[in-house]
mmJSON file of the N, C-alpha and C atoms, coordinates in Angstrom:
{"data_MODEL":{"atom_site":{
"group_PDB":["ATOM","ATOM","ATOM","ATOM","ATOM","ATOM","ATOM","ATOM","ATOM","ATOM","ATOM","ATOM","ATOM","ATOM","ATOM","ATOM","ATOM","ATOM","ATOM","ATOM","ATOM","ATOM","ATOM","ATOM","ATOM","ATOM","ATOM","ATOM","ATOM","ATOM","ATOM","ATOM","ATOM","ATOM","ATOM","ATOM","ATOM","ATOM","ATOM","ATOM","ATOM","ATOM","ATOM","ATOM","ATOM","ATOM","ATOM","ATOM","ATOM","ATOM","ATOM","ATOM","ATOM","ATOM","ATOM","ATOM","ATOM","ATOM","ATOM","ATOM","ATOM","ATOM","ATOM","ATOM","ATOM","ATOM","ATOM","ATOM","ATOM","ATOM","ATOM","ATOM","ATOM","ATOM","ATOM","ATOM","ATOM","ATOM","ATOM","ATOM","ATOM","ATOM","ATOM","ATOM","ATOM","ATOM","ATOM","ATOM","ATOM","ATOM","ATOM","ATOM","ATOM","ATOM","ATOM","ATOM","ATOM","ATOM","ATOM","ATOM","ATOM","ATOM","ATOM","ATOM","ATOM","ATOM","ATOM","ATOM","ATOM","ATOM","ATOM","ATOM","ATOM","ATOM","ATOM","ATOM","ATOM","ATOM","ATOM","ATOM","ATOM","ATOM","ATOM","ATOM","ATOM","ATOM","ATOM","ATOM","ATOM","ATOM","ATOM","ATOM","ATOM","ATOM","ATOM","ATOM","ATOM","ATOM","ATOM","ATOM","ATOM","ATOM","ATOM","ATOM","ATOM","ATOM","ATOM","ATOM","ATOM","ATOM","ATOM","ATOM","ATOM","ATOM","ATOM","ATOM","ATOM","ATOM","ATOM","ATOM","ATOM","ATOM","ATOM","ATOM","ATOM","ATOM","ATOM","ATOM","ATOM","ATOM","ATOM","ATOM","ATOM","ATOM","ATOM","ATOM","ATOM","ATOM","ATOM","ATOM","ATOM","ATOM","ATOM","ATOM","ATOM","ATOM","ATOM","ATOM","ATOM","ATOM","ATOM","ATOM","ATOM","ATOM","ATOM","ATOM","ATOM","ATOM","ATOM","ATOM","ATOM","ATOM","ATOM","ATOM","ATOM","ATOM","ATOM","ATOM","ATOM","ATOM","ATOM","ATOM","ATOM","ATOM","ATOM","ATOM","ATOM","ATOM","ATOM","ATOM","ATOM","ATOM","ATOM","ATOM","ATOM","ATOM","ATOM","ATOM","ATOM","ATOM","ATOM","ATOM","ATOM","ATOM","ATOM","ATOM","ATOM"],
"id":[1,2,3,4,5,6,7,8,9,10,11,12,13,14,15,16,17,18,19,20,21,22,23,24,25,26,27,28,29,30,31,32,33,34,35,36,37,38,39,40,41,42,43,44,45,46,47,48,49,50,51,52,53,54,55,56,57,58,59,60,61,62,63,64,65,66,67,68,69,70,71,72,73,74,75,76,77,78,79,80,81,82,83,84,85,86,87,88,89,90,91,92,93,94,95,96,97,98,99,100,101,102,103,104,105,106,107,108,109,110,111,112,113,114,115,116,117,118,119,120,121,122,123,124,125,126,127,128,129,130,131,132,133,134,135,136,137,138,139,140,141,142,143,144,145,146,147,148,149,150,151,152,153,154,155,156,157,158,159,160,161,162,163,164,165,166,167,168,169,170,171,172,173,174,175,176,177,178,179,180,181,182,183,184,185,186,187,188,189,190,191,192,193,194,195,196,197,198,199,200,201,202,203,204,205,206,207,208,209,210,211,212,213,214,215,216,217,218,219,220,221,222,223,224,225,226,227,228,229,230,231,232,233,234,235,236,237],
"type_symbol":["N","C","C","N","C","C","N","C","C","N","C","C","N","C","C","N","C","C","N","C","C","N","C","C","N","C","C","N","C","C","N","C","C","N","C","C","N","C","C","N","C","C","N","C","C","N","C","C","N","C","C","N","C","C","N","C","C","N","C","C","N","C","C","N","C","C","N","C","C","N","C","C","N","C","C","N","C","C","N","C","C","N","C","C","N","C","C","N","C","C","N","C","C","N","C","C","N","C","C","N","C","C","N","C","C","N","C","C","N","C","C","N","C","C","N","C","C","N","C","C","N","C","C","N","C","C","N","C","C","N","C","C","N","C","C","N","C","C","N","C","C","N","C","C","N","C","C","N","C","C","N","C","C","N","C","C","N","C","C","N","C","C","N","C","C","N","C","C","N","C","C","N","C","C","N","C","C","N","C","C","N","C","C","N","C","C","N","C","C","N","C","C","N","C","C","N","C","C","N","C","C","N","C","C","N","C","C","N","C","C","N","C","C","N","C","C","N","C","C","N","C","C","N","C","C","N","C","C","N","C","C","N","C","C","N","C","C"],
"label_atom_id":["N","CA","C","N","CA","C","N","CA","C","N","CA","C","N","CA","C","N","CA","C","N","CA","C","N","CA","C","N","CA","C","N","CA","C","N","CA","C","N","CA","C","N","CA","C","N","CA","C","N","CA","C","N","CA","C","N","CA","C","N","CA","C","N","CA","C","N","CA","C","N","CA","C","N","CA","C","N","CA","C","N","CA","C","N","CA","C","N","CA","C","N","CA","C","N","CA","C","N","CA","C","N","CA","C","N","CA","C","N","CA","C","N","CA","C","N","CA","C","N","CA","C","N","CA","C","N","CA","C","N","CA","C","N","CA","C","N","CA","C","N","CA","C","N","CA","C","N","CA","C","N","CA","C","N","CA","C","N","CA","C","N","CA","C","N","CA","C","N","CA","C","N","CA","C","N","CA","C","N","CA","C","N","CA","C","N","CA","C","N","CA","C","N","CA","C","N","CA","C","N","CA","C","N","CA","C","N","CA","C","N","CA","C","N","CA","C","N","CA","C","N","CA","C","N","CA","C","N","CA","C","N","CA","C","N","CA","C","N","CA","C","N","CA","C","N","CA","C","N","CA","C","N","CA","C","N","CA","C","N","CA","C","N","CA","C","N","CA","C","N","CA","C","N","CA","C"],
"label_alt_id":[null,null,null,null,null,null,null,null,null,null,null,null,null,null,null,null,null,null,null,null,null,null,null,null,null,null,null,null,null,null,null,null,null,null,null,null,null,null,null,null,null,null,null,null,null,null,null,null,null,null,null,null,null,null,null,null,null,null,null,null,null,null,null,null,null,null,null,null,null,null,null,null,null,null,null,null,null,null,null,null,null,null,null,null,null,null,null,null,null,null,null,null,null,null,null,null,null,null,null,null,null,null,null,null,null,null,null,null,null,null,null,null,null,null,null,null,null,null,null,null,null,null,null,null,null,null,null,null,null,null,null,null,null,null,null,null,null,null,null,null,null,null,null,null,null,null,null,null,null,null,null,null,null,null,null,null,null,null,null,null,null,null,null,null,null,null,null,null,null,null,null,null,null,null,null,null,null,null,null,null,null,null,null,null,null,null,null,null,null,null,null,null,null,null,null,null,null,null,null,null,null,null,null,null,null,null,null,null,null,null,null,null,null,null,null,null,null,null,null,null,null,null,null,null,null,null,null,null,null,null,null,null,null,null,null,null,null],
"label_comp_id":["UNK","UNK","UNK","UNK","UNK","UNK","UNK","UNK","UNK","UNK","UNK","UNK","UNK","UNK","UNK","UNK","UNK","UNK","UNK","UNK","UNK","UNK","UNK","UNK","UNK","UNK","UNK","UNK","UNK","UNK","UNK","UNK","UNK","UNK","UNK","UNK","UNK","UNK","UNK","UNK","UNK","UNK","UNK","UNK","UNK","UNK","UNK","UNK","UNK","UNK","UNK","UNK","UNK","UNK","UNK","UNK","UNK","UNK","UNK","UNK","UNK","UNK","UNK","UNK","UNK","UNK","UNK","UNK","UNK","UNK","UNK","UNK","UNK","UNK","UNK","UNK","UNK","UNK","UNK","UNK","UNK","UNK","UNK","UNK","UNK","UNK","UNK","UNK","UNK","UNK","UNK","UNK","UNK","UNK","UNK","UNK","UNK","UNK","UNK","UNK","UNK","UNK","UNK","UNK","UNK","UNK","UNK","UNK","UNK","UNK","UNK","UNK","UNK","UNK","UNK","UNK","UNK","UNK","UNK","UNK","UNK","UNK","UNK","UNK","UNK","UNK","UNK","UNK","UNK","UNK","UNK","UNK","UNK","UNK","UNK","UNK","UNK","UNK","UNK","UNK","UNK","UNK","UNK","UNK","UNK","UNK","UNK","UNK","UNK","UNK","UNK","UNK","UNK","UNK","UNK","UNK","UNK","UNK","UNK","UNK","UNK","UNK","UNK","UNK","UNK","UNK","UNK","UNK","UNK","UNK","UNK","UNK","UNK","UNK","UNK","UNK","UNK","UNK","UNK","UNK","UNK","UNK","UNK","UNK","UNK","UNK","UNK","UNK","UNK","UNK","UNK","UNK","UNK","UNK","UNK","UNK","UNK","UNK","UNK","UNK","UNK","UNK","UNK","UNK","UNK","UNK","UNK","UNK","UNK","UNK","UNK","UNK","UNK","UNK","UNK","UNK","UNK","UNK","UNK","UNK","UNK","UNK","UNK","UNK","UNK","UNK","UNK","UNK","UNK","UNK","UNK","UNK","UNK","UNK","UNK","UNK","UNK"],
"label_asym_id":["A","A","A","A","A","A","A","A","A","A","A","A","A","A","A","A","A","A","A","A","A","A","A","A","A","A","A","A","A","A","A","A","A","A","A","A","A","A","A","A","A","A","A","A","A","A","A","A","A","A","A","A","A","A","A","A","A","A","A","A","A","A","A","A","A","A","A","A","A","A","A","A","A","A","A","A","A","A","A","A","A","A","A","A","A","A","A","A","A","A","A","A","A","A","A","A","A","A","A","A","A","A","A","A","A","A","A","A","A","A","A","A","A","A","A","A","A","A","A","A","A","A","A","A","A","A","A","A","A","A","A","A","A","A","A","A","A","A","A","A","A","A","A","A","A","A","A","A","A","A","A","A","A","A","A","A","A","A","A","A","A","A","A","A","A","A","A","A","A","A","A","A","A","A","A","A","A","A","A","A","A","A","A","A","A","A","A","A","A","A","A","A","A","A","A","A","A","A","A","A","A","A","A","A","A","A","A","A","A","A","A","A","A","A","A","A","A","A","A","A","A","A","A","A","A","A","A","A","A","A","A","A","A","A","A","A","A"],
"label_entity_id":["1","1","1","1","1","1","1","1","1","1","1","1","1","1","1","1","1","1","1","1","1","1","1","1","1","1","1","1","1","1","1","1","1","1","1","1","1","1","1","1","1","1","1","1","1","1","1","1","1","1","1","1","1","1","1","1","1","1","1","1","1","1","1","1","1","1","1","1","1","1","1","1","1","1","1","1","1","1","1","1","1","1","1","1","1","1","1","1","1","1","1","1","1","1","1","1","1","1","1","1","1","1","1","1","1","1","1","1","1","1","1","1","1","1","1","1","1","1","1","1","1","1","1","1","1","1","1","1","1","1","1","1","1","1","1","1","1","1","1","1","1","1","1","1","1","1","1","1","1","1","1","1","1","1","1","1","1","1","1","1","1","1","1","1","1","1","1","1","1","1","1","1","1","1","1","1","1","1","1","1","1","1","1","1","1","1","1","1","1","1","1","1","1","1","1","1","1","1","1","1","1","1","1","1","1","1","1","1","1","1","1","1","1","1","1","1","1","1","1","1","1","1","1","1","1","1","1","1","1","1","1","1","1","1","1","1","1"],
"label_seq_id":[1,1,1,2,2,2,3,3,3,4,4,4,5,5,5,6,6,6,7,7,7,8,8,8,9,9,9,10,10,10,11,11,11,12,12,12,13,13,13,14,14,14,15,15,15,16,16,16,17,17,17,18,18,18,19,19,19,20,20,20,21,21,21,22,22,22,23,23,23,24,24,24,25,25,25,26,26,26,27,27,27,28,28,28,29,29,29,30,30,30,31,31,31,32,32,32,33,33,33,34,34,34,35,35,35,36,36,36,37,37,37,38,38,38,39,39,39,40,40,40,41,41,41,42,42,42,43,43,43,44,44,44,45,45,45,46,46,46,47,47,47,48,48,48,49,49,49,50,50,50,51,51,51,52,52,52,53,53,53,54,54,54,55,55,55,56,56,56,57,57,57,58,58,58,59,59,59,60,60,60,61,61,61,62,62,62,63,63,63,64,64,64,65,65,65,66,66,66,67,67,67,68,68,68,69,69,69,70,70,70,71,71,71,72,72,72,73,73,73,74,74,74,75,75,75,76,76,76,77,77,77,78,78,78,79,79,79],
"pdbx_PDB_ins_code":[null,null,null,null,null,null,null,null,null,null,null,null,null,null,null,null,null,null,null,null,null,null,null,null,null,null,null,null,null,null,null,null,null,null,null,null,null,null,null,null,null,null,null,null,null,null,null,null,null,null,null,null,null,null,null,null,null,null,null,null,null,null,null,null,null,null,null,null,null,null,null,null,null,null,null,null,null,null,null,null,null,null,null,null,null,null,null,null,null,null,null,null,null,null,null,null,null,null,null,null,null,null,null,null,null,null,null,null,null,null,null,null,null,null,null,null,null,null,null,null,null,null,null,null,null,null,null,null,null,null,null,null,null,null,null,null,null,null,null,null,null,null,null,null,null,null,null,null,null,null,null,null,null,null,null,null,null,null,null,null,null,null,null,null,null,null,null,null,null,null,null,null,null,null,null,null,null,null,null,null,null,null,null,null,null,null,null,null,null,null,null,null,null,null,null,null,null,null,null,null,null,null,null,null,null,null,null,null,null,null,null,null,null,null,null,null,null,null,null,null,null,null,null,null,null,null,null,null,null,null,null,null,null,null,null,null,null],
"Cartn_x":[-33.329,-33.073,-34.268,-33.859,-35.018,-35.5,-36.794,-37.747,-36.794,-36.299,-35.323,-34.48,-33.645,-32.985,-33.376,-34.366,-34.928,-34.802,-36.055,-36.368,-34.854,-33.943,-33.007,-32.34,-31.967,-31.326,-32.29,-34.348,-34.49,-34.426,-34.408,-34.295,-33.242,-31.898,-30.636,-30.569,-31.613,-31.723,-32.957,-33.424,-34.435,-36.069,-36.06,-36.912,-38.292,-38.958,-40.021,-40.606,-40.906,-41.303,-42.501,-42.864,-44.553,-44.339,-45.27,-45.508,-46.955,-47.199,-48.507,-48.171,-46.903,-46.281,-46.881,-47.551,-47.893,-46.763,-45.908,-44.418,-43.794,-43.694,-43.156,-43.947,-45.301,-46.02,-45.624,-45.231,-45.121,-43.924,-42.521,-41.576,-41.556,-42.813,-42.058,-43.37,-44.428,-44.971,-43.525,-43.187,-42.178,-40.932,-40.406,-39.733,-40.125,-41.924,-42.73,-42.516,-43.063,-42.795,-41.584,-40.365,-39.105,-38.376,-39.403,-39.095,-37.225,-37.383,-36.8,-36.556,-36.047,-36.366,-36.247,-37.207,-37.334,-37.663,-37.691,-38.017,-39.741,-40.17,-41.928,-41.701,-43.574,-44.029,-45.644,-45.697,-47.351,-47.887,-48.654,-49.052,-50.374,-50.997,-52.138,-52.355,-53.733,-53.87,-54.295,-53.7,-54.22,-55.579,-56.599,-57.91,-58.5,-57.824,-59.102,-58.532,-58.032,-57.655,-56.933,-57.442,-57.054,-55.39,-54.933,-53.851,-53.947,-54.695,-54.705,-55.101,-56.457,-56.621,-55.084,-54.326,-52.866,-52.069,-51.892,-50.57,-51.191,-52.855,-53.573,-52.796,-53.228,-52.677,-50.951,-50.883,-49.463,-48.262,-49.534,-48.821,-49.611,-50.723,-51.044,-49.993,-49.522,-48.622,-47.505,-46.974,-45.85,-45.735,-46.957,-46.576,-47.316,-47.822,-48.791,-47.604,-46.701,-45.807,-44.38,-43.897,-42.361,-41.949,-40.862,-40.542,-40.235,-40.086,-39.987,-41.425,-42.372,-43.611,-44.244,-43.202,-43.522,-43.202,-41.9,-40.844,-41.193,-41.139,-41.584,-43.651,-44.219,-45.077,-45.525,-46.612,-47.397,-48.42,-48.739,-49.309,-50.35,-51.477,-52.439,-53.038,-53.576,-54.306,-55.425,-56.464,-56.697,-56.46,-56.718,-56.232,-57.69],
"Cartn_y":[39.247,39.36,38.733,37.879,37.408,38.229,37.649,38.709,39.406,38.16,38.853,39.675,39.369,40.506,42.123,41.687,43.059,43.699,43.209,43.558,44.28,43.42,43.984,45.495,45.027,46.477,47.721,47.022,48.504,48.915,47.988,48.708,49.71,48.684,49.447,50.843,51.26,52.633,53.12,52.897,53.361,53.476,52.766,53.233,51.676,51.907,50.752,50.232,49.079,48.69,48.402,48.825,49.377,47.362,46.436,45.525,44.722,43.829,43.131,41.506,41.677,40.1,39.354,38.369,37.395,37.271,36.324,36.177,37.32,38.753,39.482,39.666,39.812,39.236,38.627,37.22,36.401,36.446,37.306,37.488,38.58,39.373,40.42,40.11,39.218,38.601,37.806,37.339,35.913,37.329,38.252,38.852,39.823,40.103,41.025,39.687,38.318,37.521,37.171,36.874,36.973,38.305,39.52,40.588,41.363,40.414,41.087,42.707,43.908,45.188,44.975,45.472,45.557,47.128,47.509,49.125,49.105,48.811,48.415,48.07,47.344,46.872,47.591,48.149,48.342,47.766,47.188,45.825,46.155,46.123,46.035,44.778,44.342,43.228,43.937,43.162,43.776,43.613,42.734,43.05,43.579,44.196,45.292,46.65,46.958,48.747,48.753,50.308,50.525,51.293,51.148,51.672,53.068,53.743,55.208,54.948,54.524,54.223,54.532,53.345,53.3,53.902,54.963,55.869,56.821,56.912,58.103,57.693,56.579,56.19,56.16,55.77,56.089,57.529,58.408,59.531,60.319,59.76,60.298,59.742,58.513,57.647,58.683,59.104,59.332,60.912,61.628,62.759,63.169,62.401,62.227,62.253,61.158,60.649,60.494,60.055,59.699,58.418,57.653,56.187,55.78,56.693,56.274,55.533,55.681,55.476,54.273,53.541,52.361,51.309,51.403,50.639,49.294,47.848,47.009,46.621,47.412,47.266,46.85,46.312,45.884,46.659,47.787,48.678,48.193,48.022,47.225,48.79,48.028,49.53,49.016,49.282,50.614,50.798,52.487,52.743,53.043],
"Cartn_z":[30.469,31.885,32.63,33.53,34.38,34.843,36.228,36.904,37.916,38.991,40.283,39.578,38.277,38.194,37.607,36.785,37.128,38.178,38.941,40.148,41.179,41.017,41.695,40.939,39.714,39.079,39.3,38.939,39.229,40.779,42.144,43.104,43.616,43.076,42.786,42.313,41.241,40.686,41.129,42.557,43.324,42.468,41.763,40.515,41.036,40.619,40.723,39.637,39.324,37.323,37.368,36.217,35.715,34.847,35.188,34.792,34.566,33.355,33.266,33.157,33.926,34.437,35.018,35.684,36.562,37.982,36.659,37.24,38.32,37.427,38.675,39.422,39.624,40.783,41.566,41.274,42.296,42.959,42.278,42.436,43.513,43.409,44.462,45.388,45.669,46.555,47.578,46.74,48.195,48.403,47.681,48.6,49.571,49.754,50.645,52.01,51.368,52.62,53.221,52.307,52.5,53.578,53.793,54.057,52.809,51.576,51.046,50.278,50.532,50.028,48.418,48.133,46.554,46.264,44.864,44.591,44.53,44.539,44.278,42.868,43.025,41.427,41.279,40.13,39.375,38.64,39.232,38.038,37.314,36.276,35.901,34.758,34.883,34.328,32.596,31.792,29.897,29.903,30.419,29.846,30.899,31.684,32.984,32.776,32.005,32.103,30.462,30.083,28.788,29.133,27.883,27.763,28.299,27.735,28.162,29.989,29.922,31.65,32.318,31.777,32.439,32.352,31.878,31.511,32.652,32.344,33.509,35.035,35.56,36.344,36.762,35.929,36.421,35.952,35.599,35.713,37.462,37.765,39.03,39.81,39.752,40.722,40.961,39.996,39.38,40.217,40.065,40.306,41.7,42.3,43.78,44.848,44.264,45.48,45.428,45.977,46.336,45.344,45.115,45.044,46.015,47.338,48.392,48.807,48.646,49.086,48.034,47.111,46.659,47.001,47.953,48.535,49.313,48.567,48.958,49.292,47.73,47.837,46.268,46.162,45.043,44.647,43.837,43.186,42.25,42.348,41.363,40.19,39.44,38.607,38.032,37.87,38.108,39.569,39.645,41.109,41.496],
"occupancy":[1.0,1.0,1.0,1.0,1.0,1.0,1.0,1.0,1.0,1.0,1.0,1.0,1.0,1.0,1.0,1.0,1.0,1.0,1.0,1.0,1.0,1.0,1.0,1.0,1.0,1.0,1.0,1.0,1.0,1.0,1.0,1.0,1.0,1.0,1.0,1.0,1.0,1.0,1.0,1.0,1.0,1.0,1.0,1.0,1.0,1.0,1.0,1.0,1.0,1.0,1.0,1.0,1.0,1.0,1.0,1.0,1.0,1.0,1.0,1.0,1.0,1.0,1.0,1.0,1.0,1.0,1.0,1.0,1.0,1.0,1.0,1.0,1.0,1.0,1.0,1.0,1.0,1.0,1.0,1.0,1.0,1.0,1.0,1.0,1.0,1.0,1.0,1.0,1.0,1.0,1.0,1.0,1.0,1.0,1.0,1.0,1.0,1.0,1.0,1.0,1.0,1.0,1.0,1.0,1.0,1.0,1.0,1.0,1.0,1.0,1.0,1.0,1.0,1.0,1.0,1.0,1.0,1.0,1.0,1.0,1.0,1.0,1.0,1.0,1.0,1.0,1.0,1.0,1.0,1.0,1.0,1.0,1.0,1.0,1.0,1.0,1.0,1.0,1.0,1.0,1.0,1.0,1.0,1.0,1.0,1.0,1.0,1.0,1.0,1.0,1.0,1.0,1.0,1.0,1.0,1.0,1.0,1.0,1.0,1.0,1.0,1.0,1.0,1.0,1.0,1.0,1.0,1.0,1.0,1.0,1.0,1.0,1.0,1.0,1.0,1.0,1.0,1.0,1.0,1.0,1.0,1.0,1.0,1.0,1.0,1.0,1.0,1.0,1.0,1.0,1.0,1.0,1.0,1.0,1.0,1.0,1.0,1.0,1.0,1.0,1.0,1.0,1.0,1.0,1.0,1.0,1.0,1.0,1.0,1.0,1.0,1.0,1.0,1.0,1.0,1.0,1.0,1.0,1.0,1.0,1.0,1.0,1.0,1.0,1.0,1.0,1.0,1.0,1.0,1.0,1.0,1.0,1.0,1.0,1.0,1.0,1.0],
"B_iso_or_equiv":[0.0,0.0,0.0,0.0,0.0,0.0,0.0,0.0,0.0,0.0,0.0,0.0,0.0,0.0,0.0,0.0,0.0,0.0,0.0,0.0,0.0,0.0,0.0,0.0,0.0,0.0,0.0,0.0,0.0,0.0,0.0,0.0,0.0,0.0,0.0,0.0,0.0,0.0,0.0,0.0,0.0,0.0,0.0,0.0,0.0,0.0,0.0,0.0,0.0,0.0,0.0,0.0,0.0,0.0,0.0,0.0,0.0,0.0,0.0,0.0,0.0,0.0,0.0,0.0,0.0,0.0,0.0,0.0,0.0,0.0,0.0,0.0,0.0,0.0,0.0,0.0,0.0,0.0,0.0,0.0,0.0,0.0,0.0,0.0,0.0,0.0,0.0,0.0,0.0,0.0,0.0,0.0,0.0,0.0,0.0,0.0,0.0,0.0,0.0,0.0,0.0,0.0,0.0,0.0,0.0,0.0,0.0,0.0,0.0,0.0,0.0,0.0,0.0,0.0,0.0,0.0,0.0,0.0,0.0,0.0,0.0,0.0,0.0,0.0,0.0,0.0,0.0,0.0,0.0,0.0,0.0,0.0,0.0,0.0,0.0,0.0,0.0,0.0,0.0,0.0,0.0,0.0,0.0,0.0,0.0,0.0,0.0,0.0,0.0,0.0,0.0,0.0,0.0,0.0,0.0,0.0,0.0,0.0,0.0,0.0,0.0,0.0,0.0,0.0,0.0,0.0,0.0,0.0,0.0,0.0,0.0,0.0,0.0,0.0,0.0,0.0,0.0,0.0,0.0,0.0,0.0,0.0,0.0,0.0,0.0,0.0,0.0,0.0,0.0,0.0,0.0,0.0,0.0,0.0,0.0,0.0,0.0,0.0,0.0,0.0,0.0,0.0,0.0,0.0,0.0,0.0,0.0,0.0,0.0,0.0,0.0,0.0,0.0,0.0,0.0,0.0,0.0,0.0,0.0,0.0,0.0,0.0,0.0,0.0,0.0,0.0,0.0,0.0,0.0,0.0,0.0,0.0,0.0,0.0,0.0,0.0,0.0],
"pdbx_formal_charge":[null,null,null,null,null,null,null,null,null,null,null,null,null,null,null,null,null,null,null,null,null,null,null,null,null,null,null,null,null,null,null,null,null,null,null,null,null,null,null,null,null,null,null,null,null,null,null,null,null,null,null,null,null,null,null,null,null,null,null,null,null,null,null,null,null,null,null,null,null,null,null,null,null,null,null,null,null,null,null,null,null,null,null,null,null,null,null,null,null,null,null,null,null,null,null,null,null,null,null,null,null,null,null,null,null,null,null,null,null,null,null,null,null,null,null,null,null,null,null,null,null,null,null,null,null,null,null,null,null,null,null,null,null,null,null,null,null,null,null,null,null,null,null,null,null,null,null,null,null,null,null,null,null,null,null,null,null,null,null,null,null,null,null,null,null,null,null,null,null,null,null,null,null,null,null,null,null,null,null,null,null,null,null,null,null,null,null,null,null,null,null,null,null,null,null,null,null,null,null,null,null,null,null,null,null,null,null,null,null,null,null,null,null,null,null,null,null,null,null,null,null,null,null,null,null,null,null,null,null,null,null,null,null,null,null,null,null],
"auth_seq_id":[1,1,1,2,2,2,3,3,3,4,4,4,5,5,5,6,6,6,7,7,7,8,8,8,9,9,9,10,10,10,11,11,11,12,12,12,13,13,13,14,14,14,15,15,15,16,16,16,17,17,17,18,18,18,19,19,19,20,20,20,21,21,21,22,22,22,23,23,23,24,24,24,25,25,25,26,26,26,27,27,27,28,28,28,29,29,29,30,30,30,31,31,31,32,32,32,33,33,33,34,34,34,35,35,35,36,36,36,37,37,37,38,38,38,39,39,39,40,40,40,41,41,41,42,42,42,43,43,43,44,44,44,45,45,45,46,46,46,47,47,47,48,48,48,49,49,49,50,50,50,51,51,51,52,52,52,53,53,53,54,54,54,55,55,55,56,56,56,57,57,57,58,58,58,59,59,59,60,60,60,61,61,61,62,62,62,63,63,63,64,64,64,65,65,65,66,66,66,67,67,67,68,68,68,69,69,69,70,70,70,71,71,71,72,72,72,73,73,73,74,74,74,75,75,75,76,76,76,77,77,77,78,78,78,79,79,79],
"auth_comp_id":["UNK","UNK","UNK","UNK","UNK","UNK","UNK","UNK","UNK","UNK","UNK","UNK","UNK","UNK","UNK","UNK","UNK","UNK","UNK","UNK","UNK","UNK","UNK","UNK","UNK","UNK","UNK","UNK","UNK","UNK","UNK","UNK","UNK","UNK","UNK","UNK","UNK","UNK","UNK","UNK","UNK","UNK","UNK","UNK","UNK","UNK","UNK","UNK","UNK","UNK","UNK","UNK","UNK","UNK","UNK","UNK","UNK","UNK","UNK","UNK","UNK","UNK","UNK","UNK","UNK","UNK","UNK","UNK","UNK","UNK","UNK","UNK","UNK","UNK","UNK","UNK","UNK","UNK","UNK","UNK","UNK","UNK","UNK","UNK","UNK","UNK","UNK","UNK","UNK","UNK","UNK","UNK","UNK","UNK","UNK","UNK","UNK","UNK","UNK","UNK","UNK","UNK","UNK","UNK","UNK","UNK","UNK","UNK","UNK","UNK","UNK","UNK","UNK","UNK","UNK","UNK","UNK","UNK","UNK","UNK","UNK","UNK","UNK","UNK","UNK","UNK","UNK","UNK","UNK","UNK","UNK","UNK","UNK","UNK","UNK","UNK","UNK","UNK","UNK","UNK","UNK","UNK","UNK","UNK","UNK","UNK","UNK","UNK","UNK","UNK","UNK","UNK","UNK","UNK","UNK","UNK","UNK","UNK","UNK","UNK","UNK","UNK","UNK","UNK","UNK","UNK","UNK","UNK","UNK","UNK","UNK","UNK","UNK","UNK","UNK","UNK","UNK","UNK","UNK","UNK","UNK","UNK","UNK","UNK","UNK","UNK","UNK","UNK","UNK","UNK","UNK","UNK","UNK","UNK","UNK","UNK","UNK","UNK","UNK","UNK","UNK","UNK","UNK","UNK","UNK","UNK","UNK","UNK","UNK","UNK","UNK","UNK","UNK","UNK","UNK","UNK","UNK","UNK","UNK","UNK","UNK","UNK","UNK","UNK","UNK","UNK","UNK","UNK","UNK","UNK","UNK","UNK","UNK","UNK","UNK","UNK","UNK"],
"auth_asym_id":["A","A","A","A","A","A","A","A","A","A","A","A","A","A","A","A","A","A","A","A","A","A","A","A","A","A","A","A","A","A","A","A","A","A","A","A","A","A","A","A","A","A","A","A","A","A","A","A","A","A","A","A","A","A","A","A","A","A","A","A","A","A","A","A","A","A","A","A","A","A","A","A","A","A","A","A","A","A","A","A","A","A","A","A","A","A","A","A","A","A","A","A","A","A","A","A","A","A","A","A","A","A","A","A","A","A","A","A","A","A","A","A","A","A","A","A","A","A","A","A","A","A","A","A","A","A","A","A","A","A","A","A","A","A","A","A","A","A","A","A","A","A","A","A","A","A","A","A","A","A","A","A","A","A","A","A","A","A","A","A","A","A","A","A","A","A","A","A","A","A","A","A","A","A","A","A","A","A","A","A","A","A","A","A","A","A","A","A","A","A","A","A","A","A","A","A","A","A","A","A","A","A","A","A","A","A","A","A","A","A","A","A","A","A","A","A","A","A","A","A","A","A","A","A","A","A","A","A","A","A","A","A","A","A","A","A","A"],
"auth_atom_id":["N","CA","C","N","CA","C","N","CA","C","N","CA","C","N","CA","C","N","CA","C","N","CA","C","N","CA","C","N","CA","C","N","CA","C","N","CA","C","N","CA","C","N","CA","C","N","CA","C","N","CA","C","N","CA","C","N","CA","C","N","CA","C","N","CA","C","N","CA","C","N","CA","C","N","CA","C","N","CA","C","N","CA","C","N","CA","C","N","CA","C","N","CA","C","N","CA","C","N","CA","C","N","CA","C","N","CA","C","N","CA","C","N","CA","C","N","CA","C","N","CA","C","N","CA","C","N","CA","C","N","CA","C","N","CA","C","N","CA","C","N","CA","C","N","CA","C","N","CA","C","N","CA","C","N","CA","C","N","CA","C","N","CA","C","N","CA","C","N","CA","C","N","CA","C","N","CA","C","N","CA","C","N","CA","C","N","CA","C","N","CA","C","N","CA","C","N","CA","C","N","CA","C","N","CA","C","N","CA","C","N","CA","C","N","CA","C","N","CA","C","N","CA","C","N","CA","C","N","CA","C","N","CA","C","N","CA","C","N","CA","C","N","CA","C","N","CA","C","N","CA","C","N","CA","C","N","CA","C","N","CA","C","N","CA","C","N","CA","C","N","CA","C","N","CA","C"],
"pdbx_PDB_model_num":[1,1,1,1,1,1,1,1,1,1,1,1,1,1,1,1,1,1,1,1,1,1,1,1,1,1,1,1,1,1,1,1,1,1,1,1,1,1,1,1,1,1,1,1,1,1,1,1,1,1,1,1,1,1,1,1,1,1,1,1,1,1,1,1,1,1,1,1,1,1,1,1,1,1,1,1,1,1,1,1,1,1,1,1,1,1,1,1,1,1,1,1,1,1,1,1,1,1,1,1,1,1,1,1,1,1,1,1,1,1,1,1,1,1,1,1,1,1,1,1,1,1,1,1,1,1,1,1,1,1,1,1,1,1,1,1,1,1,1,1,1,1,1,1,1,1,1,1,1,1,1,1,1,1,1,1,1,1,1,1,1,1,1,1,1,1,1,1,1,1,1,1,1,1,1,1,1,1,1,1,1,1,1,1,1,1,1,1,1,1,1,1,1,1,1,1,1,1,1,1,1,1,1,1,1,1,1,1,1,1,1,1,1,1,1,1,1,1,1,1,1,1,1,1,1,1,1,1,1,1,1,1,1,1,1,1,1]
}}}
């Protein structure tokens, strides 16, 4: 499955995708400028945060907030 379609199925299931893509980067960059709605993205880069680092993180994400409160945004990590 490509990036947009990701991106679309998970907004469709209100859900936001945990990624170390480039690509969906840039994919949900032109639909922030596009003013297209997307579900959000969390991106972390593989050589700046450990695996564990990242699960930490995105279980604070996870349990801090809403998916409402990812909605058309780009999530970097570490946090």
């Amino acid at each position: 499955m490509n990036d947009p379609a990701l991106l679309d199925r998970a907004t469709e299931l209100g859900r936001a995708l945990f990624t170390q893509d480039d690509d969906l980067i840039a994919e949900a960059t032109r639909r922030q400028k596009e003013g297209v709605t997307f579900g959000g993205v969390i991106y972390s880069h593989q050589l700046q945060i450990s695996i564990g680092a990242c699960i930490n993180d995105l279980e604070i994400i996870s349990k801090a907030g809403e998916p409402e409160d990812l909605i058309n945004r780009v999530q970097f990590l570490p946090l």
